[in-house]
C-alpha positions as CSV (number, residue, x, y, z in Angstrom):
1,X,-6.4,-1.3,18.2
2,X,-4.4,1.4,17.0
3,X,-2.3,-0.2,13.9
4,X,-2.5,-3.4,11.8
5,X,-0.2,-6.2,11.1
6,X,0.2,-6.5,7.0
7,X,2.6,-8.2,5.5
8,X,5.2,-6.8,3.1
9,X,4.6,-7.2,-0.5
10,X,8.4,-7.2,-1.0
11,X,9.7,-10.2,1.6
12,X,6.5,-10.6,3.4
13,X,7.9,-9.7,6.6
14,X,4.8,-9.2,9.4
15,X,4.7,-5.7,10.5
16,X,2.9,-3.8,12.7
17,X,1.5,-0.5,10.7
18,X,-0.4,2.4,11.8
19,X,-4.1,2.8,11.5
20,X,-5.6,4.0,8.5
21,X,-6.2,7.3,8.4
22,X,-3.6,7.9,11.1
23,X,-1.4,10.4,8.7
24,X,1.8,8.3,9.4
25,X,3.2,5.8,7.0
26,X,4.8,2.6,7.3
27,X,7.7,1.2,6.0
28,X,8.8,-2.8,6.3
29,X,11.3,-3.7,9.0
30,X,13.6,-6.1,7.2
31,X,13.5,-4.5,4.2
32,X,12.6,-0.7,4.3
33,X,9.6,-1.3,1.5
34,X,6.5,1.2,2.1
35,X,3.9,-0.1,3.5
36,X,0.8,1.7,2.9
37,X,1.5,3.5,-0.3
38,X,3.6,3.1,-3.2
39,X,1.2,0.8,-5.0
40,X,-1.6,-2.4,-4.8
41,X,0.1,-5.5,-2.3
42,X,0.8,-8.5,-4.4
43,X,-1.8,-11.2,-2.8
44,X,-1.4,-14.9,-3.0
45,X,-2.7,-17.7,-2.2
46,X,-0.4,-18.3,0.8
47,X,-0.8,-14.2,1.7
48,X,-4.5,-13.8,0.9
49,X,-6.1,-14.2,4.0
50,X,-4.2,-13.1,6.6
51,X,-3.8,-9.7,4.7
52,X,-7.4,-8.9,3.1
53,X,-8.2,-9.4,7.2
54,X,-6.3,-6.2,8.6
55,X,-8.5,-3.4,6.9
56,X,-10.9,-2.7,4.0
57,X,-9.5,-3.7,0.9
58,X,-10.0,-3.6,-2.9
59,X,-8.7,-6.8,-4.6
60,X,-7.9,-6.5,-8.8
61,X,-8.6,-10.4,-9.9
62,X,-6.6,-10.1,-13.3
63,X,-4.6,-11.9,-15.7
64,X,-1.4,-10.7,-17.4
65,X,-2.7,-12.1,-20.7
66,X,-6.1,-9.9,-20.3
67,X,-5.8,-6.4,-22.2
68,X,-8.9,-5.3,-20.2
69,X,-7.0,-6.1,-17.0
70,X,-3.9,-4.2,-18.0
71,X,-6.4,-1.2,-18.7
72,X,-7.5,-1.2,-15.6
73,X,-4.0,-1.9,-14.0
74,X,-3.1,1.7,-13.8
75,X,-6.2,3.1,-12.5
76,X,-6.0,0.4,-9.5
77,X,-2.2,1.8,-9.0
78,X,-3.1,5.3,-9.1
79,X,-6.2,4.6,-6.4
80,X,-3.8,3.1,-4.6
81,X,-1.4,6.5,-4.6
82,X,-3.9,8.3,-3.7
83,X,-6.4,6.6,-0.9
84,X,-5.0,6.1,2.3
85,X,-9.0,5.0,3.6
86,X,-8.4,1.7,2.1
87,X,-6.0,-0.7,1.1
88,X,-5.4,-2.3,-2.6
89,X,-4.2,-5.8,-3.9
90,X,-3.5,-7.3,-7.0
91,X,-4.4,-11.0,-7.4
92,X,-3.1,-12.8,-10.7
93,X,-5.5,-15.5,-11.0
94,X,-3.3,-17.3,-13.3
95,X,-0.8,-17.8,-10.6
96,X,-3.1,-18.2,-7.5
97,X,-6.0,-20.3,-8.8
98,X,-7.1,-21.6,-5.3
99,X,-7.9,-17.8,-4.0
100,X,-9.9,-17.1,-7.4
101,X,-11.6,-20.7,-7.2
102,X,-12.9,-19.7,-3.8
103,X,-14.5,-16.4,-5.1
104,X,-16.2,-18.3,-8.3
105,X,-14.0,-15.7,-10.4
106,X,-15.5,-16.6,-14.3
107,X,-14.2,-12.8,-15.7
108,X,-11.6,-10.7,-15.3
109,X,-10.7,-8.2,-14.5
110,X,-12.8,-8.5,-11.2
111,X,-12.8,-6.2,-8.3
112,X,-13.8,-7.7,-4.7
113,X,-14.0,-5.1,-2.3
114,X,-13.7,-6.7,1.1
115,X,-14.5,-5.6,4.9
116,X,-13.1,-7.5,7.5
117,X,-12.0,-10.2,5.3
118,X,-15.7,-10.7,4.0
119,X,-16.7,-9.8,0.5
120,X,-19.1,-6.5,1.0
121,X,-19.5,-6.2,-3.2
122,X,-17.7,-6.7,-6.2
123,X,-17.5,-4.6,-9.9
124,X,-16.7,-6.8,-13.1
125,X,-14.7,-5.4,-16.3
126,X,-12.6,-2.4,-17.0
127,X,-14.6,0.8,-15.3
128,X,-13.8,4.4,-14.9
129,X,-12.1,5.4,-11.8
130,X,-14.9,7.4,-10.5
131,X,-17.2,4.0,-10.9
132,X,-14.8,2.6,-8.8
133,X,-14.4,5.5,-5.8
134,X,-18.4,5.0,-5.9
135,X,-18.6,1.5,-5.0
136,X,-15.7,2.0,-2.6
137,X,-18.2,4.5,-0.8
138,X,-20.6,2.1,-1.5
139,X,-19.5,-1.1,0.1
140,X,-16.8,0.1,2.1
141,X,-18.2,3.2,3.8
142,X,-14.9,5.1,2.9
């Protein structure tokens, strides 16, 4: 397969996206919103699934309440600028407790780092960026 199908953060239109990796970017067909940069994809309990499943992805767990989270919020934002090897979300577990239920979330901020749609590892609290690009090498391979 040479692209994925990922839905747009903006109107969660399905669109078919290049590979990552491939050097070209993506923008949403209804709506014109980038794709694969531009920031972490807002999951949701509706969206979680059937977009965690098109590549390797980082998932922020947070909590607009938690000042650890919103620490961490711009070092998951500027990952996402940057990587174009993996994909980012941002799940508020206030707002999508079924999703957080199902991965026994206890603290926040949380990040699951998922292959294929299966959890490959997960880092819990407010760490450095470079702790982060090491477990992405880690339990992604990227």
């Amino acid at each position: 397969m040479d692209g994925d199908t990922v839905r747009c953060p903006s109107c969660g239109q399905a669109n078919r996206v290049p590979a990552l990796g491939s050097g070209k970017t993506a923008v949403c067909g209804r709506c014109k919103t980038a794709l694969t940069a531009g920031g972490p994809v807002k999951l949701t309990d509706a969206n979680f699934v059937e977009t965690v499943s098109t590549a390797p992805f980082v998932v922020d767990f947070w909590a607009a309440w938690c000042g650890p989270c919103r620490t961490l919020g711009p070092v998951i934002d500027a990952l996402a600028m940057e990587r174009t090897d993996v994909r980012f979300g941002k799940l508020n577990v206030d707002e999508n407790p079924r999703t957080a239920a199902s991965f026994g979330v206890q603290g926040i901020p949380l990040l699951v780092f998922l292959r294929n749609g299966s959890e490959a590892g997960r880092l819990v609290g407010a760490v450095p960026k470079g702790q982060i690009e090491a477990a992405i090498t880690r339990f992604l391979g990227s």
